[in-house]
N, C-alpha and C positions, 0 to 999 in steps of 0.2 A: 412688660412685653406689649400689652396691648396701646401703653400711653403710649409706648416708642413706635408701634406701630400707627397711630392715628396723628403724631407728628411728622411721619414721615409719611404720609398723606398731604401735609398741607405744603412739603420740599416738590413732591411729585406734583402737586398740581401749579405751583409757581414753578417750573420747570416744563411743563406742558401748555401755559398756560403764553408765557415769556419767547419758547421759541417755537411755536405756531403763531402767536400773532406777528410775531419778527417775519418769518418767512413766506409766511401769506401775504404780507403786506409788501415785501421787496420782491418775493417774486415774483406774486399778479402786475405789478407795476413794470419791470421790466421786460414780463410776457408780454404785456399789453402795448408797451410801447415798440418793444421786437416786432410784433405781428403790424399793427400801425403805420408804424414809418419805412418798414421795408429797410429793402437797399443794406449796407453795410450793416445798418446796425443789426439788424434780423440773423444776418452770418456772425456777426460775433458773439450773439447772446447763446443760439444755436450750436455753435460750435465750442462755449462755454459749456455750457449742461451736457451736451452729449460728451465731450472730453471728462467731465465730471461723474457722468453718469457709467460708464465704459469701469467705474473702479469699483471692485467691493464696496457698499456702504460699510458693513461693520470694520473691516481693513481701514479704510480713509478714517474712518471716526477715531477708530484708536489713535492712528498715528498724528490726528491734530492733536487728541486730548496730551498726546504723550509730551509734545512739544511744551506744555507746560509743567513738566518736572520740574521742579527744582525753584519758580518763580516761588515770588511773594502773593499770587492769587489761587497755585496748588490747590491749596484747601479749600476753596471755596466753591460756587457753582460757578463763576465765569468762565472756566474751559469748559465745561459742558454746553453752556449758551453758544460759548463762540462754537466748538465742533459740530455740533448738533446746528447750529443756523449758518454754519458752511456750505454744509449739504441738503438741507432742509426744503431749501426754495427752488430746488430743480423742480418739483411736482407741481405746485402752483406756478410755476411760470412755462410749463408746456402745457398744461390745460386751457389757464387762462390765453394763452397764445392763439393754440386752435380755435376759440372760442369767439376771439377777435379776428382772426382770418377771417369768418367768415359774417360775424355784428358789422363789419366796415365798408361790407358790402349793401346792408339794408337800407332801406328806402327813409329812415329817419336819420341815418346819416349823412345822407346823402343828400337831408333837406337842410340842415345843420350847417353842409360844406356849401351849400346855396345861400344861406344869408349870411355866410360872411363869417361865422364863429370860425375862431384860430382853434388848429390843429389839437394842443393842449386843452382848450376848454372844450373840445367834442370830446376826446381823449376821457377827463376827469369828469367830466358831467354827463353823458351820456353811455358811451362805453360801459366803463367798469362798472356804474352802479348796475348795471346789463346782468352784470357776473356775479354781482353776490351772491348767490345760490352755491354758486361752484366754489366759490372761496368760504363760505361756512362749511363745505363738503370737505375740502381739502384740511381747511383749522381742525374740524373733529379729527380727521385719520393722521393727521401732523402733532395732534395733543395728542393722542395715544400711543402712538412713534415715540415718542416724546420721552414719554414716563418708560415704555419697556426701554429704551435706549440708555436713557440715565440707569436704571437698576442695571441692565447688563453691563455699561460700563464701569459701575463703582462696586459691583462682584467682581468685575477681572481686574480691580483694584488702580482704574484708571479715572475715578470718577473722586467722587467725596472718600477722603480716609478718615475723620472724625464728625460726629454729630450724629441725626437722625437721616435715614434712606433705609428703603427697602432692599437695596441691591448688599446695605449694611448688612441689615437682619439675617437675611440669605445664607451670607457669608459666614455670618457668626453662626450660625445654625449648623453646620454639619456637622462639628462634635455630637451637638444635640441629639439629632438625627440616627446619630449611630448606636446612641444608647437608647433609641426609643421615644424621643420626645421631641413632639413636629408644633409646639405650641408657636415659636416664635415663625419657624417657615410657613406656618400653617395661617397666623396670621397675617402676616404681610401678604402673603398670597391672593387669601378671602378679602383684604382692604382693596388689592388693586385689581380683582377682578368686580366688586361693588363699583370701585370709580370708574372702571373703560363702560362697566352697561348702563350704568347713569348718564354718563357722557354722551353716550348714543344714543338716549330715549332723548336726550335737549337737543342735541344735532339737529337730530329725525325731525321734530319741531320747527326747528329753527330754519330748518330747510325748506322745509311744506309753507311756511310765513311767507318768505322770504323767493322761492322760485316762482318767475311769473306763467309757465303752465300752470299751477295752482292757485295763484291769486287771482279769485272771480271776482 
């Protein structure tokens, strides 16, 4: 019980781990570049997320995962990466959007667009590294999305059906449960709420580093 549950710690955190840096990384980018260039491309990015956002998350998620019955990757975690980094990258890419509305307007920009740097190198060199603060903000609460997402979906039997997961343990647990013995809910429980408050004591670091209000 306990090995299975400290394996299925190391699924959750390559699951957390996998589609937060996916989504942070496509969605800041194409926040960044939506809010930047304007014009068309800003309506279609906008008009992507909000048409996406407009669904149930957990509804959407199911029915990408489901889309994978039957393949030869079922089993494994690549429906969960793809559904979960479906919907993942709407958060970081309306933060990091806002964020850029108004970085593109400041006076280091705007010294940048004076000596001649193209569009794309104010863009990756100045801009974004602007945002990492908000995008290590967004990776922490995108990893912990992450991991309760994956358990919720492979409990309602849309996620992993053999191997180690908590959403397994869970599952297998309510026999248990019913005659009195919460050892295995009990641990996977205790494992994933240890990993979300660790996670947020490195965040919380990681942020205070990393945001330039903070760095004197």
């Amino acid at each position: 019980c306990i090995r299975d549950s400290i394996y299925s710690a190391k699924v959750a955190i390559q699951v957390g781990v996998i589609v937060a840096l996916g989504a942070v990384l496509f969605g800041s980018f194409l926040g960044a570049s939506a809010a930047y260039f304007g014009g068309r491309t800003d309506h279609a990015v906008a008009w992507l997320y909000s048409t996406l956002s407009s669904l149930p998350q957990l509804v959407l998620l199911a029915v990408l995962t489901f889309m994978f019955l039957g393949s030869r990757v079922e089993n494994t975690l690549i429906p969960i990466y793809a559904a979960l980094g479906m919907t993942f990258w709407i958060g970081p890419c309306r933060v990091i959007r806002g964020e850029v509305l108004k970085a593109k307007e400041l006076e280091y920009v705007q010294a940048s667009r004076a000596m001649g740097f193209g569009r794309f190198y104010i863009l990756l060199k100045h801009i974004l590294p602007n945002t990492s603060h908000l995008m290590f903000i967004q990776f922490s609460l995108l990893f912990i999305a992450a991991i309760k997402s994956e358990v919720i979906l492979t409990f309602l039997g849309l996620g992993l059906k053999e191997g180690a997961s908590w959403g397994l343990m869970i599952s297998q647990a309510a026999p248990e449960v019913v005659n009195g013995l919460f050892w295995q809910i009990g641990a996977a429980t205790v494992l994933m709420l240890v990993l979300v408050l660790a996670f947020n004591v490195v965040s919380d670091a990681l942020q205070d580093a990393f945001d330039p209000k903070h760095v004197g």
